[in-house]
C-alpha positions in Angstrom: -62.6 -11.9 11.2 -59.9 -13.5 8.9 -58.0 -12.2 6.1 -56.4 -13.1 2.8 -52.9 -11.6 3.3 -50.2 -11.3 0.6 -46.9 -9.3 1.0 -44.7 -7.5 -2.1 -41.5 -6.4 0.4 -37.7 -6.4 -1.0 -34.8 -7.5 0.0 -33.0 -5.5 3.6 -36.0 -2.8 2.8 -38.1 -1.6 5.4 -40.6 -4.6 4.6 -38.6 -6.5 7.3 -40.8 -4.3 9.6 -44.0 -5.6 8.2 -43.1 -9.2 7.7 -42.1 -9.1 11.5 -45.4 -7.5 12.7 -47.1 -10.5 10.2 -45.2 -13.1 11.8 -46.3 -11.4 15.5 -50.1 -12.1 14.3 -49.2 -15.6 13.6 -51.9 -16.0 10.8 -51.3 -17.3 7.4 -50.2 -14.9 4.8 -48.2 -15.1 1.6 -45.0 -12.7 0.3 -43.1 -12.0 -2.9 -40.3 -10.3 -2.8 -39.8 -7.6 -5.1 -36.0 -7.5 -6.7 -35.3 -3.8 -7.9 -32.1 -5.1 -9.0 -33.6 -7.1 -11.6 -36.2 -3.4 -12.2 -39.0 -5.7 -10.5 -41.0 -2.6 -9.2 -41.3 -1.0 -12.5 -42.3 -4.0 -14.1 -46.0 -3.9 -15.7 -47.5 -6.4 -13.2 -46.2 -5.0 -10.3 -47.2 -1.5 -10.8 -50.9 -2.9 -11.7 -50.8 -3.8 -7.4 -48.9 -0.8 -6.7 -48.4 2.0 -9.4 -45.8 3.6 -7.1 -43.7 0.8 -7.2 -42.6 0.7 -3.7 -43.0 -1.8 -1.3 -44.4 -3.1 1.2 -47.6 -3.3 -0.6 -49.8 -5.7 1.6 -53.1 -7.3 -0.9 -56.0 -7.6 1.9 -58.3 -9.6 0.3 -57.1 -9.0 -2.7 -57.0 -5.1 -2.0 -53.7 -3.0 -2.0 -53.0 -1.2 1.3 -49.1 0.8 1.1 -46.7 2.4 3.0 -45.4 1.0 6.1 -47.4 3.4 9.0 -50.7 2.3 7.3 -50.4 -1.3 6.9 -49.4 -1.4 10.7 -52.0 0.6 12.0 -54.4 -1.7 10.2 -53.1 -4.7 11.0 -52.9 -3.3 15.0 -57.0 -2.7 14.2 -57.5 -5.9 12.8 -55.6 -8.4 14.9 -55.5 -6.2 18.8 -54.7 -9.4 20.1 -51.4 -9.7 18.7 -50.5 -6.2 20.5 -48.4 -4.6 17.9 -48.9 -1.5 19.8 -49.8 -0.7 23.3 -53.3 -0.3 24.3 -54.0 3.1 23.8 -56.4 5.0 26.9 -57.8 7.7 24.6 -57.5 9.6 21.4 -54.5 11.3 22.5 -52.2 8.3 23.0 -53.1 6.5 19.7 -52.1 10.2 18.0 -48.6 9.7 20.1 -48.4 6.3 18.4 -48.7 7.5 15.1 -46.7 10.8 15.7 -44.0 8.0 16.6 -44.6 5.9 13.1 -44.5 9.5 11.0 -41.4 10.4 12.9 -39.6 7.3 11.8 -41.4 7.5 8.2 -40.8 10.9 7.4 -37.1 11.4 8.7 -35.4 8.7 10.2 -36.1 7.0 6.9 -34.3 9.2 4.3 -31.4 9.7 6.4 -31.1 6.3 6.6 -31.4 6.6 2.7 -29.1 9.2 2.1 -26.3 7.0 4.3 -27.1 3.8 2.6 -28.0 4.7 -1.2 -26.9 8.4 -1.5 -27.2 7.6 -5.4 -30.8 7.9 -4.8 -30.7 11.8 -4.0 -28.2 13.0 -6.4 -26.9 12.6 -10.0 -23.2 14.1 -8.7 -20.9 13.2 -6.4 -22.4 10.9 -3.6 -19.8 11.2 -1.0 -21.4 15.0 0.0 -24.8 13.6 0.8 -23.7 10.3 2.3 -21.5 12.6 4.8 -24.9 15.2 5.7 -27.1 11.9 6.0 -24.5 10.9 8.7 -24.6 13.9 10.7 -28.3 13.8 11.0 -28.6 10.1 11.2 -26.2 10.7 14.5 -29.4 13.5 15.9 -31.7 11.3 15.7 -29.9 8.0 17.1 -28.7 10.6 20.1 -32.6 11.5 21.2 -33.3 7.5 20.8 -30.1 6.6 22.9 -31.2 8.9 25.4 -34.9 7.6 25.0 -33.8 4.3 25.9 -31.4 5.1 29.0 -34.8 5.3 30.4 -36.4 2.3 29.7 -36.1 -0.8 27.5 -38.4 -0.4 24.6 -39.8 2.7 23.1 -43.0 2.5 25.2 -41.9 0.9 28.1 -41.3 -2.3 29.3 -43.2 -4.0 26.1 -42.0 -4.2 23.1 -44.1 -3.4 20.3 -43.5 -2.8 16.4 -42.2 0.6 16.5 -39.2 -0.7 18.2 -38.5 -3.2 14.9 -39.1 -0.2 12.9 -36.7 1.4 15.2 -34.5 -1.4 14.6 -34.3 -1.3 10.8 -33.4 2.2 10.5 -30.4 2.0 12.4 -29.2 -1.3 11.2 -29.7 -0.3 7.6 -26.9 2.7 8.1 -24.0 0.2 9.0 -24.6 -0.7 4.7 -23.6 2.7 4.2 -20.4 1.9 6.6 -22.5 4.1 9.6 -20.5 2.9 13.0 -23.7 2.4 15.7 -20.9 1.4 18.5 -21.3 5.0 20.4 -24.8 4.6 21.0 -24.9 2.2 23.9 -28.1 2.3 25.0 -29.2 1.2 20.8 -26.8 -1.6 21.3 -28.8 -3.3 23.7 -31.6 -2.5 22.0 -30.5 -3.9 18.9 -29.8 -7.3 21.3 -33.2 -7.3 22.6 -34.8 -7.0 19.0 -32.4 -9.4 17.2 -33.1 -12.3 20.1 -36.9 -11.8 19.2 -38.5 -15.1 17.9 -40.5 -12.8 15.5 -38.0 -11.0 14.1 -36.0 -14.3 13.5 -38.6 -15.7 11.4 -39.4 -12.6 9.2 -35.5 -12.8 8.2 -35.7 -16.0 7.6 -38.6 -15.7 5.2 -36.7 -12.8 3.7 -33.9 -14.7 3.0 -35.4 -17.9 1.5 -37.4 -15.6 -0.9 -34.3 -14.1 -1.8 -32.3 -16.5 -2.1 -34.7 -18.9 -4.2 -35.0 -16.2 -7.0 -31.5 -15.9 -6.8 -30.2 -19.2 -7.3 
């Protein structure tokens, strides 16, 4: 069954996830990018789609699915053929999948924050919070470096979404001045994601949007 896709994401957010996993199905969807420099996600339109104001905010037939773990569980549902997860045997491996996408979610995710935009969890001095986001940052990119001394992608020898999700949270700390280069093992990681054709074109999409509201 076909859809009617449309994707709010911004700018280096974690929507690069999402538009990768959409340019993995290879179906037609459209995107808007959302420019909370210019208070875009707070504007009145936008919080009609999503009244949290984050993104990504995917419009399935013109209905509003959020937050990163759901749209890519739906998607997997929707399009299996695209394989943005490995076929799960049972009940208990597709809970390991989404114990995976929470763990990301739910902590890799504001560290990454708290690196990148400390602003965002204080109204003091940033350089305290910035400083604790790096220390745990470096906990969880040591149980993902040793992960991956074991195998190539995060569930073996295929890649599959979790990996780009993977991907974006360690980039994103090197905008916070985070120094990834004594994690081997995520440096060839990082290779093997950034030589994806999928991943190419989502950032290529990402930047054309940007860069055509910017002009």
């Amino acid at each position: 069954m076909s859809h009617e896709l449309k994707l709010f994401h911004g700018y280096t957010a974690c929507t690069r996830v999402t538009l990768t996993a959409l340019e993995t199905l290879g179906v037609p969807y459209e995107d808007q990018i959302i420019l909370f420099e210019k208070g875009e996600h707070k504007a009145p339109d936008y919080l009609s789609v999503n009244p949290a104001g984050k993104v990504p905010c995917l419009l399935v037939d013109g209905q509003p699915l959020t937050e990163n773990a759901a749209i890519l569980r739906w998607l997997h549902s929707a399009y299996p053929e695209a394989k943005l997860f490995p076929e799960a045997k049972d009940n208990w491996e597709r809970a390991q999948q989404l114990s995976v996408l929470f763990w990301i979610s739910s902590g890799w995710h504001p560290y990454v924050r708290a690196v990148k935009v400390p602003m965002m969890w204080t109204v003091g001095d940033v350089e305290p919070v910035r400083e604790r986001g790096k220390e745990l940052f470096s906990g969880v990119l040591d149980q993902l470096d040793a992960e991956l001394a074991n195998r190539r992608w995060w569930f073996g020898e295929e890649w599959s979404i979790v990996d780009t999700y993977f991907w974006w949270a360690y980039i994103n700390s090197e905008f916070g001045g985070f120094d990834l280069s004594p994690w081997t093992n995520i440096a060839r990681h990082r290779a093997d994601n950034e030589a994806l054709p999928q991943l190419q074109r989502a950032l290529a999409r990402e930047k054309a949007a940007y860069e055509a509201r910017m002009a």
